[in-house]
N, C-alpha and C positions, 0 to 999 in steps of 0.2 A: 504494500500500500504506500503510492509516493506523497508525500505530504511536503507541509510547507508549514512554518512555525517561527514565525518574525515581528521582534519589534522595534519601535523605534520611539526614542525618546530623547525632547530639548528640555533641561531643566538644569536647577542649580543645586547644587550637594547642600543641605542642614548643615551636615557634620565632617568632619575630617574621615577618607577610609581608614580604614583599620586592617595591615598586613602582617599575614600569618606566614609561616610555611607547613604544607605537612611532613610526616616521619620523613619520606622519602626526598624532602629537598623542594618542594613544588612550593611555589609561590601562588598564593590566592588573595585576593583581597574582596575585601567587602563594604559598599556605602547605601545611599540612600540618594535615589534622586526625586526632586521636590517640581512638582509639573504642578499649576491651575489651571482650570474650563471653565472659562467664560458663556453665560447666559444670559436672556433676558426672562425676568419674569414676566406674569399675565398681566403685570401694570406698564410694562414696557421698563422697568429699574433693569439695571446690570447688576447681575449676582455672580459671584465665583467660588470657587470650593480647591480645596490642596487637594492633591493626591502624591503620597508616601511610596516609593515602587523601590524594594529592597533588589541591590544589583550585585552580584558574584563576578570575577573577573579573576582569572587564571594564567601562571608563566611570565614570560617577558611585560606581557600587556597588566598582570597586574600591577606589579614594580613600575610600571610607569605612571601609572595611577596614583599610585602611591608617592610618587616625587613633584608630579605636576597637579594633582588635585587637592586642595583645602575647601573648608567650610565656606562658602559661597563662590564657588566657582560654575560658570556656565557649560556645561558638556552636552552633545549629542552620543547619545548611547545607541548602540545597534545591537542586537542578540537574539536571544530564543526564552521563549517561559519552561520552566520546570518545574517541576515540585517535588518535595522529598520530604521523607516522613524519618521519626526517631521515637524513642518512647519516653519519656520523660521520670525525674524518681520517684513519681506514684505508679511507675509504669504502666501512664494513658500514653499512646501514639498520640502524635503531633504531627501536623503537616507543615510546611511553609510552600508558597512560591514565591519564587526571581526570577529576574532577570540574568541569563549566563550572554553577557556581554562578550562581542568578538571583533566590538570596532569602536574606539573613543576619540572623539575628538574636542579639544579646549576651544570654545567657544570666547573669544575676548578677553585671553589672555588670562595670565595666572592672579587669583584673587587674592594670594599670599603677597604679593605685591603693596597691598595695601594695609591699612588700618584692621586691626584683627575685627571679625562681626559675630555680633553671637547668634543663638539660633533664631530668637527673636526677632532680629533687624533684619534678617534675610528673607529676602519673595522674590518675584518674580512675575513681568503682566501677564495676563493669560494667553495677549496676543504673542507673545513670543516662543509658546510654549508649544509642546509638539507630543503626544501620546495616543498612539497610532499601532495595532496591533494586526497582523495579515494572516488567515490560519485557511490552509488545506488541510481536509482528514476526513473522517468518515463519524456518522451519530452515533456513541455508543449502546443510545436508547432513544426512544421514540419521545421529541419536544413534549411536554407538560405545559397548558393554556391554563392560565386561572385570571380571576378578574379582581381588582383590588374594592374596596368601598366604595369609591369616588367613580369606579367602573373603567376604569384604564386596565387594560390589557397588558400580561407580562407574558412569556412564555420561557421557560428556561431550559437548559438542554444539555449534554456531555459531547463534545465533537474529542476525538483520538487521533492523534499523529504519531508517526513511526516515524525514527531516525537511527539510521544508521552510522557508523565509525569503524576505521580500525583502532588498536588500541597501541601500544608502544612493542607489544612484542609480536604484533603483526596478525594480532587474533581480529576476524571481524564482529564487532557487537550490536544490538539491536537494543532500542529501548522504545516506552510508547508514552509518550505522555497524553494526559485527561485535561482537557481544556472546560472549566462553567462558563456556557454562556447565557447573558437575561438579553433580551427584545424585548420593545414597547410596541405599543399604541398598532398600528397597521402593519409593520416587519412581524411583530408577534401574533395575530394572528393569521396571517401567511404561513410562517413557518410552520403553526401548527397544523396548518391543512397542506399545506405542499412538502413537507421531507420527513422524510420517518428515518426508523434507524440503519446502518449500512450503506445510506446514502453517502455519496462525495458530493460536499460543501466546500464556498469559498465565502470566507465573511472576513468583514474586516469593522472595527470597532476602536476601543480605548479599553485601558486596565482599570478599573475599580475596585478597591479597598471597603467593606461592607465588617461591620461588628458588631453584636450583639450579646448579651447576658443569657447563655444556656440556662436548664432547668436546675441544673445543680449549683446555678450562682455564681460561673466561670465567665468569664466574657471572652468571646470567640470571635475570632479574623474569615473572612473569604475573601478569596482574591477572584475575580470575575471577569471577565469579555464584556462587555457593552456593545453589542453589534448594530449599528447602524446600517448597513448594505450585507448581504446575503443570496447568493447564487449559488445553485444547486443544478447538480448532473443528471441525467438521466441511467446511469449504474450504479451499480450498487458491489461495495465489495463487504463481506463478511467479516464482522464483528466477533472474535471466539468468547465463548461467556467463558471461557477461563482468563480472559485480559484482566488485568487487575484493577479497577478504574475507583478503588473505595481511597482516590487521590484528590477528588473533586469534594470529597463529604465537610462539611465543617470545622473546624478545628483551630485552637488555639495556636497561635504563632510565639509561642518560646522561645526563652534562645537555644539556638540548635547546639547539636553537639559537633564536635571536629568536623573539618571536612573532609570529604574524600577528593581525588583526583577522579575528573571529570574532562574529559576531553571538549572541545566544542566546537566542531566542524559546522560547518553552514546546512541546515535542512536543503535537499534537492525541490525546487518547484515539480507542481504537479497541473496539468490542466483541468480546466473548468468551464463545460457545458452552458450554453445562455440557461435563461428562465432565472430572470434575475428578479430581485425585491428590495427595494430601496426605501427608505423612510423618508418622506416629504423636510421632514427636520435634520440640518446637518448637524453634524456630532458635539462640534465645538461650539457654534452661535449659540443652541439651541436642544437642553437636554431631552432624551428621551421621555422621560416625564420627571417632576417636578423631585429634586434630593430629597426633602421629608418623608417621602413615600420609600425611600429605597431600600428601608430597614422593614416595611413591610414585606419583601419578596418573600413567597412559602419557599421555605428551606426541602 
């Protein structure tokens, strides 16, 4: 199954990265890049909102990161989504996803340059901002329509990508990552009536950070697709129900444990069939329905 698994992101770092190595010598580093989305409300006001998108960066490229980026600097990130799970010391599994960054670049120069900023002083307009997510793969499971109170339409769904690697000692590897995605207003009830599961999808959207207070009084992370545009193929490849996909379920974002080395070659493009569906609303002007609501999405 050829897939495609891209994102991209203009934003400023909150914080300083933080670089590791593992056992074996491998440099990783890890930050946060700080994007806003710009809106109008139903009064015609301009509203905007942060979004937190935690980035992994491995090898040569993360040591560089490491000497060129401080806390308010501007970068273009380019990479892939992951997720990876650990158990924590009440031994509950935990998931997180990132960003496995494979291309940076310093937008306006290094911010260490100047007057130190704390996390506080630092933004960014929304128009300069860029959080843009591109996925080929196939529905793990058949979208889910539900309608909120206010009667907006959500639809939410698992699309799966395959990527492929060789590894350092020449073995070829396979891994599948589980993509959540939510749709509004007319994209969502589309989808739920044109693609089921097995289908080949191309959607492209923004990342969204969603948290919430579980029953047991824990407050809990999702990391999300926001799909604005959505075209689907006319085959269908098979979904094994042995795939593991309990990568999308809800979960507390902790701090993880070590890392591993992770290779991170660029996903191969796949093609995509017309019978497209677009939302009348574009991504950035103009949210898919209104932030307050967002925490209602059925889990």
């Amino acid at each position: 199954m050829q897939a495609l698994n891209r994102v991209q992101l203009i934003g400023v770092l909150p914080r300083d990265p933080e670089l590791r190595y593992t056992p074996n010598g491998t440099a990783v580093a890890s930050y946060t890049v700080l994007t806003y989305r710009g809106w109008k409300d139903g009064d015609g006001s301009l509203k905007s909102s942060p979004e937190y998108t935690n980035v992994v960066v491995w090898s040569k490229l993360a040591e560089i990161c490491n000497q060129l980026l401080v806390a308010g600097s501007k970068v273009f990130i380019e990479g892939r989504l992951q997720t990876r799970s650990w158990e924590d010391q009440e031994g509950v599994k935990r998931y997180k996803t990132e960003v496995i960054a494979d291309d940076m670049v310093l937008l306006g120069g290094r911010a260490g340059s100047g007057p130190a900023m704390t996390e506080n002083e630092i933004t960014i307009p929304p128009a300069e901002c860029l959080n843009r997510v591109q996925v080929i793969g196939n529905l793990a499971r058949d979208p889910e329509l539900r309608y909120l109170p206010s009667g907006t339409a959500v639809t939410t769904f698992v699309v799966a990508t395959n990527r492929t690697w060789t590894n350092s000692e020449g073995v070829r590897q396979e891994s599948t990552e589980f993509h959540n995605v939510v749709c509004w207003n007319d994209v969502a009830e589309h989808c739920s009536k044109d693609i089921t599961k097995g289908q080949k999808v191309f959607l492209e959207g923004r990342l969204q950070n969603r948290s919430w207070e579980g029953e047991d009084g824990v407050k809990r992370y999702k990391t999300e697709i926001v799909a604005s545009y959505i075209t689907a193929s006319t085959t269908k490849d098979e979904v094994h129900a042995t795939d593991d996909y309990t990568a999308h379920q809800p979960a507390s974002q902790a701090t993880p444990s070590q890392a591993q080395d992770n290779p991170a070659p660029a996903a191969p493009a796949a093609e995509a069939a017309p019978a497209a569906v677009q939302s009348s609303e574009t991504a950035q002007a103009v949210p898919a329905a209104p932030a307050s609501t967002n925490d209602e999405i059925p889990f």
